[in-house]
C-alpha positions as CSV (number, residue, x, y, z in Angstrom):
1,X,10.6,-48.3,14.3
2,X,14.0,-47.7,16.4
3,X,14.7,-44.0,17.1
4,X,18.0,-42.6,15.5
5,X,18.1,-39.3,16.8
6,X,18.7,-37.7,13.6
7,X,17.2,-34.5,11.9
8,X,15.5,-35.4,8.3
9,X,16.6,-33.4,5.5
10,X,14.5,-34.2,2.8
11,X,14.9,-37.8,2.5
12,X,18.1,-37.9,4.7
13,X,18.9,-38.6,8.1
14,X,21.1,-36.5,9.1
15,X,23.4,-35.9,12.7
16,X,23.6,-33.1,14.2
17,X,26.6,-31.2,15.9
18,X,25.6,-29.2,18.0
19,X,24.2,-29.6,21.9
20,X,22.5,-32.9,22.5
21,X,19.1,-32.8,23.5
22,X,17.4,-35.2,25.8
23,X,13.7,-35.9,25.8
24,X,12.8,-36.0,29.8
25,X,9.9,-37.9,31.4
26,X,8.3,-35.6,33.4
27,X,6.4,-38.4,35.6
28,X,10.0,-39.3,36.9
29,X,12.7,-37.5,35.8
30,X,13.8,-39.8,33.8
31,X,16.3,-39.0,30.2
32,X,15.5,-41.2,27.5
33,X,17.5,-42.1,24.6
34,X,18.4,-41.5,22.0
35,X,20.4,-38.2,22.0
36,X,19.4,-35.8,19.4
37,X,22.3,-33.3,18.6
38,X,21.0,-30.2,17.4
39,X,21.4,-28.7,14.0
40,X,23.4,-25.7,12.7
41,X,23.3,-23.1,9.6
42,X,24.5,-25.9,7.0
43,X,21.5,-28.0,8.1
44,X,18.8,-24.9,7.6
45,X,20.6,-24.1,4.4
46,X,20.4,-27.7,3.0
47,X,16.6,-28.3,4.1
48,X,15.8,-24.3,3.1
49,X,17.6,-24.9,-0.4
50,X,15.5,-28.1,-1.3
51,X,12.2,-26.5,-0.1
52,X,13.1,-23.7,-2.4
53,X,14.2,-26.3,-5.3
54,X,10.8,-28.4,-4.9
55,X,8.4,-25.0,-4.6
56,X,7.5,-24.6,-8.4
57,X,7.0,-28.0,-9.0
58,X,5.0,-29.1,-5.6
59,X,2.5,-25.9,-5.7
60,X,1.3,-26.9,-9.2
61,X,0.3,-30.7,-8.4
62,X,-3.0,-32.1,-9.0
63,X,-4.7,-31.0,-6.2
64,X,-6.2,-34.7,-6.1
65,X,-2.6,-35.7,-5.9
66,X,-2.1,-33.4,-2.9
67,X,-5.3,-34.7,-1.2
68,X,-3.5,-38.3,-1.5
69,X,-0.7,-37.0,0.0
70,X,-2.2,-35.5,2.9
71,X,-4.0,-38.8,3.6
72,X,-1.1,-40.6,3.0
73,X,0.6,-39.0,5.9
74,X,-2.5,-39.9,8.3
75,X,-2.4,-43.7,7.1
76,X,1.7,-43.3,8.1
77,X,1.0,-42.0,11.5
78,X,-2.2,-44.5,12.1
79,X,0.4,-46.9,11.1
80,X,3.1,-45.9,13.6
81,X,0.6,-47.7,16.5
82,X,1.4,-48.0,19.7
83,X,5.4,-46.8,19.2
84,X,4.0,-43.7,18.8
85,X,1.2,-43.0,21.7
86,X,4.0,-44.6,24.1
87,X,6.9,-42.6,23.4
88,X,4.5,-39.2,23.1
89,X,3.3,-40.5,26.5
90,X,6.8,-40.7,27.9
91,X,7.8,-37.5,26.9
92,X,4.7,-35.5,28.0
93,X,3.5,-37.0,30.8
94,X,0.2,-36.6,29.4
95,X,-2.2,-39.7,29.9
96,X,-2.2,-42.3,27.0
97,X,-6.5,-41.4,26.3
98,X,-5.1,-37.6,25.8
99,X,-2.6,-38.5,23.3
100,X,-4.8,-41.2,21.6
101,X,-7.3,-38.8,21.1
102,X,-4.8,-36.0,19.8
103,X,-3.0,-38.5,17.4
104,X,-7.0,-38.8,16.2
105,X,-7.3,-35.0,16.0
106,X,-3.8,-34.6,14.1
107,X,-4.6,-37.5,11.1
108,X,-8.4,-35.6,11.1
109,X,-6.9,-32.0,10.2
110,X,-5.1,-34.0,7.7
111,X,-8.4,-35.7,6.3
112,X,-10.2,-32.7,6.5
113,X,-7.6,-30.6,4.6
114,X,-7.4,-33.2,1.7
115,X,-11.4,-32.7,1.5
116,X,-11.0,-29.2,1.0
117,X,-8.6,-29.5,-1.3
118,X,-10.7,-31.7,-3.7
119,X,-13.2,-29.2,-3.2
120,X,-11.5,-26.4,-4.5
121,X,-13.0,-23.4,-3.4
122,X,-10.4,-22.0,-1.5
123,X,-8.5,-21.6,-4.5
124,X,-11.2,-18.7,-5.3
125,X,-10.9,-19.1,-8.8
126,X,-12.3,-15.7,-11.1
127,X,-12.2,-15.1,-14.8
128,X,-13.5,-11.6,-16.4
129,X,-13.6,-12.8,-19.9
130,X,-12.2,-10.0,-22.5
131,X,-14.3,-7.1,-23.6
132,X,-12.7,-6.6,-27.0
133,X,-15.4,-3.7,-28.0
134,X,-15.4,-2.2,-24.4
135,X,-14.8,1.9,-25.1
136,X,-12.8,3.8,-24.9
137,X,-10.3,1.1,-24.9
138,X,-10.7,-2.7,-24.7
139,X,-10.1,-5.0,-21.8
140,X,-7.9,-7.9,-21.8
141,X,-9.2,-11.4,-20.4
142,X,-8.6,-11.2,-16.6
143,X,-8.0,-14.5,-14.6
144,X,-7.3,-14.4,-10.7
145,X,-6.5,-17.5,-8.1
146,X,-4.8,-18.4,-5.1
147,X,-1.0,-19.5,-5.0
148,X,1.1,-21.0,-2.7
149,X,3.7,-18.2,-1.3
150,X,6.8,-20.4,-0.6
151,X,8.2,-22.5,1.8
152,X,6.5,-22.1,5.4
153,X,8.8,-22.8,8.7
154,X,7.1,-24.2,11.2
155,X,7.9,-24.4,15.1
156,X,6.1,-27.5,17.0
157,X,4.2,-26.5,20.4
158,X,5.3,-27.7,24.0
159,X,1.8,-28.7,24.7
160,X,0.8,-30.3,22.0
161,X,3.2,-33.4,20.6
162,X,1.3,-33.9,17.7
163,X,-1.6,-31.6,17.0
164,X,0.3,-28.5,17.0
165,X,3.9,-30.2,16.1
166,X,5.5,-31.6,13.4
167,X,2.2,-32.7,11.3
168,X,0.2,-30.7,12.9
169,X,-2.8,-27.9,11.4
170,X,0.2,-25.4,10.5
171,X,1.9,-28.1,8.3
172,X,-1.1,-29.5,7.3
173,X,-2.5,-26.4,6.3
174,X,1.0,-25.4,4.6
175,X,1.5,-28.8,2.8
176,X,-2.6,-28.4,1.7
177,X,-1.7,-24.9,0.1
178,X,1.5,-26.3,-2.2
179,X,3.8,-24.8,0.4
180,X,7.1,-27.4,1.1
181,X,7.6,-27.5,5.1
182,X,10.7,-26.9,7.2
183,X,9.4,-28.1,10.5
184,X,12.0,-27.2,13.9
185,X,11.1,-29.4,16.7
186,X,10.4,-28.9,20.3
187,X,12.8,-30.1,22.3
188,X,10.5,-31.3,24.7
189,X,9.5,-34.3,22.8
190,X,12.8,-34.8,20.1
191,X,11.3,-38.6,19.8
192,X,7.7,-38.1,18.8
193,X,8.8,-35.3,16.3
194,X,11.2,-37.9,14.5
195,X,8.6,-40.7,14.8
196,X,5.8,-38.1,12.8
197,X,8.8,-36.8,10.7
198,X,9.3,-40.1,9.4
199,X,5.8,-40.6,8.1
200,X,5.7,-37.8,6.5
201,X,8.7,-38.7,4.9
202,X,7.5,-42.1,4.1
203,X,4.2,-40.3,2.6
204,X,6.6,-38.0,0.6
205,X,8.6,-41.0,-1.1
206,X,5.1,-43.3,-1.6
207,X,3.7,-40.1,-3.5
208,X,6.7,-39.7,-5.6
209,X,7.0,-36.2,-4.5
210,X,10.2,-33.9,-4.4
211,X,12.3,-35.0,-1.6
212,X,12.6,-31.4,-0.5
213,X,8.6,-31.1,0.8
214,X,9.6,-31.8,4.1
215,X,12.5,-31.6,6.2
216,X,13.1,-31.8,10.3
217,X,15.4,-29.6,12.1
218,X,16.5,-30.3,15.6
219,X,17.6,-27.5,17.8
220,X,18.3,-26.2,21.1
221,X,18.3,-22.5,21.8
222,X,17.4,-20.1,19.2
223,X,19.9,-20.5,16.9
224,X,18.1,-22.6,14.3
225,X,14.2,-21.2,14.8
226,X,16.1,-17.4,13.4
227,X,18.2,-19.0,11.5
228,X,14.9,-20.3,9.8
229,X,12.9,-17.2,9.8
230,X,16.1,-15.2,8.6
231,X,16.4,-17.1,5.7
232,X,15.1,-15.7,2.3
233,X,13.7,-19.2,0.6
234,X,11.0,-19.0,3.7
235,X,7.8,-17.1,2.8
236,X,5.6,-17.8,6.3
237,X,6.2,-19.4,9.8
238,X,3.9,-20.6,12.0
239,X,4.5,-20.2,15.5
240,X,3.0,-21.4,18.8
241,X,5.7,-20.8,21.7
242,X,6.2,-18.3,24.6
243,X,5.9,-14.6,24.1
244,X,9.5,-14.1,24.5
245,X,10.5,-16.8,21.6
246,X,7.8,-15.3,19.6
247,X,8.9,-11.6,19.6
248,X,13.1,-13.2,18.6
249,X,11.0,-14.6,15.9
250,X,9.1,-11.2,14.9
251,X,11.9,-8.8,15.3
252,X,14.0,-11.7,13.3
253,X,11.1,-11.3,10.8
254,X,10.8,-8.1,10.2
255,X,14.9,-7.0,9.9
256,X,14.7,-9.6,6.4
257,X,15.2,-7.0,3.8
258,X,11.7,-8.9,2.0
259,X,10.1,-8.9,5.7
């Protein structure tokens, strides 16, 4: 798979306009291609707008259908080989049995979340059935269950490319829940994010889902990651990042008039 250096908006690819970003080899200093221009307010509108247009629709799929999805997206990054452990490799300097084992971790959390979707008890179904001759009044039929709270932003980790990054336990989790994902990148490894961000767009397309499940946001600064949280079609984030990025994020957060 040859590297574009494009954001995916649904299904997408999309340039960017604003800074480029370079992926750097920290084992020699080295930039590697492609560029990947960042993204701007008309990108996180787009990919927030078709989160928010596939939400009703994605959260009440079969949760077997889910299940097939989230496996789906482990068979696409299993299939991604070698092209992905090398270029995670180059842009983290971590050794090639670290990143092998975390690409094994990150399709796992995927596995594991589609088995507990089949299972079913998280959605923690109850039903009081009606007490029609209950005095001094009667009481209706009362039903009660877990449902997904809207599209979820989520911000990959410097430290971990893939585990904690574009298809990683906070996506997995989200995606597991009926929540569409907004994923913005680190910028420390632009080429691993679009490699995984590919598969998962693969996965979206081979499971006939709407195309706004997923998107991927490029971005230096913080100018997309608030732009994200700001917006009022995201219901969550998931964050893993520096204190300092993480309180932007909060205080960003909280000033939403739905905080």
């Amino acid at each position: 798979m040859t590297l574009q250096g494009k954001m995916l908006i649904g299904q997408q690819a999309v340039q960017g306009s604003r800074d480029a970003i370079y992926a750097i080899n920290p084992a020699n200093n080295e930039r590697l291609e492609p560029a990947y221009l960042g993204g701007s307010q008309a990108e996180v509108e787009r990919a927030c707008e078709l989160a928010w247009r596939s939400f009703d629709s994605y959260r009440e799929t079969q949760l077997e259908a889910r299940a097939q999805f989230l496996e789906t997206i482990a068979d696409e990054i299993e299939a991604l080989g070698e092209t992905l452990i090398n270029r995670a490799v180059a842009e983290s300097g971590l050794p090639q049995a670290r990143i092998q084992g975390e690409q094994g971790r990150t399709c796992n959390q995927l596995r594991l979340f589609a088995k507990t979707l089949r299972n079913g008890e998280w959605l923690d179904v109850r039903i009081d059935p009606a007490m029609p001759n209950r005095q001094p009044m009667p009481r209706a039929d009362l039903r009660q269950r877990h449902i997904a709270l809207g599209p979820v932003a989520v911000f990959g980790a410097s430290n971990f490319p893939l585990a904690f990054s574009v298809a990683g336990g906070d996506t997995a989790s989200a995606l597991a829940a009926g929540c569409p994902v907004v994923v913005k990148a680190h910028s420390a490894h632009p080429g691993t994010s679009e490699l995984v961000g590919r598969a998962i767009q693969t996965a979206v397309k081979r499971c006939d889902l709407p195309e706004g499940v997923f998107s991927l946001i490029f971005g230096s600064g913080r100018e997309v990651g608030q732009a994200l949280v700001a917006h009022p079609y995201i219901k969550a984030a998931g964050f893993t990042g520096s204190r300092s990025g993480g309180l932007a994020l909060w205080k960003t957060a909280q000033s939403r008039p739905e905080p």
